[in-house]
N, C-alpha and C positions, 0 to 999 in steps of 0.2 A: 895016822902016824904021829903026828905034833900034835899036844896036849899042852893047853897056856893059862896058866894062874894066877889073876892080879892080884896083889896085896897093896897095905899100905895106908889104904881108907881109912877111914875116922872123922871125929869133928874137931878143927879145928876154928880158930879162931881168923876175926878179917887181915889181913896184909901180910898173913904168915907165908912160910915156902912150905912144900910139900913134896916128895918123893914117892911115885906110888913105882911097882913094881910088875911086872911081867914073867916070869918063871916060866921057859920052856922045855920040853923032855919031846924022849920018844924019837927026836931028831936034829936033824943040824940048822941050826938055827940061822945059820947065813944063806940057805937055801932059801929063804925065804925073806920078803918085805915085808915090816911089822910097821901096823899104824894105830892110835892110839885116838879112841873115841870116846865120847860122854852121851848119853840121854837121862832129860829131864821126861819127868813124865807126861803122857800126852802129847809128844813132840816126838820129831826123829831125830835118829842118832846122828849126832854129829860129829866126822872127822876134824881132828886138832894137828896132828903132826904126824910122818911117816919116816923110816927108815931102809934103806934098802941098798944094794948093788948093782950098779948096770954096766956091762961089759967089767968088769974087776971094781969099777969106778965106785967108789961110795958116794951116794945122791942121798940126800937131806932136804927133806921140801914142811916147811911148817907155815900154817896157816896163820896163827894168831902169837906174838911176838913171846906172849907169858909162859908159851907152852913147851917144851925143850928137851928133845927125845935124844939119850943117851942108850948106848949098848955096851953090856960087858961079854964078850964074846966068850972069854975063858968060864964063865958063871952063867951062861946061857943064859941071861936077864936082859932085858928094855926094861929102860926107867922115862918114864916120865915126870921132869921136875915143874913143878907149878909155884910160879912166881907171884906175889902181891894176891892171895887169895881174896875173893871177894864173895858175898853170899852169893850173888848168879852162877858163881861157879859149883854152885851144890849138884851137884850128879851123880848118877851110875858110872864110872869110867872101865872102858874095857878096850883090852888090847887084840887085835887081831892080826894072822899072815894071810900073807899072799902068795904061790909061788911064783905066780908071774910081774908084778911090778905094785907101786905105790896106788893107791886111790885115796880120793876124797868121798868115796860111795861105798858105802855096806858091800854091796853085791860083786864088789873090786875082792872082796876076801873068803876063805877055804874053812878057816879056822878061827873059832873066837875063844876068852876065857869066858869066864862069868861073871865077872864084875866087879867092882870096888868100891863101897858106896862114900863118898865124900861129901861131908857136912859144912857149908863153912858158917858159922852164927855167930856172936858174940854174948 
């Protein structure tokens, strides 16, 4: 039913900010917890920050300070904004739901996009 498209990737340069994108259809996007992961290769993917509802409540859990998960509900978008890039932060970034709550684990999620590839070099 949900179908999710990140954009936004590209290479930028060190200490820049960055806004990548989340694009959801097919459904209603407040049914569900969006969290927002990176893998570098040869590594597993790792959760950054998550989004979600519990009992009406908006819950906001972010793991690493740089990382700053916004929602535009009317434009059924997650954005993930990234602060003070640095070259470690070069990845695949992709956003996932859940329809039952926030995780820090892959297997916490239903639905992923496909990816966004972020370069940071100078």
């Amino acid at each position: 039913q949900l179908r999710l498209v990140e954009s936004g990737g590209g290479l930028v340069q060190p200490g820049e900010s960055l806004r990548l994108s989340c694009a959801a259809s097919g459904s209603t996007l407040s049914d569900y917890a969006i969290g927002w992961f990176r893998q570098v290769p040869g590594m597993e993917r790792e959760g950054l920050t998550c989004i979600s509802e519990a009992d009406g409540v908006p819950y906001y859990e972010s793991d690493l300070p740089r990382f700053i998960i916004r929602t535009d509900a009317a434009k059924k978008t997650v954005y993930l904004d990234i602060e003070r890039l640095m070259p470690e932060d070069t990845a695949v970034y992709y956003c996932a739901a859940s329809r039952q709550f926030c995780s820090a684990y892959v297997d916490g999620y239903e639905y992923w996009g496909q990816g966004t590839q972020v370069t940071v070099s100078s």
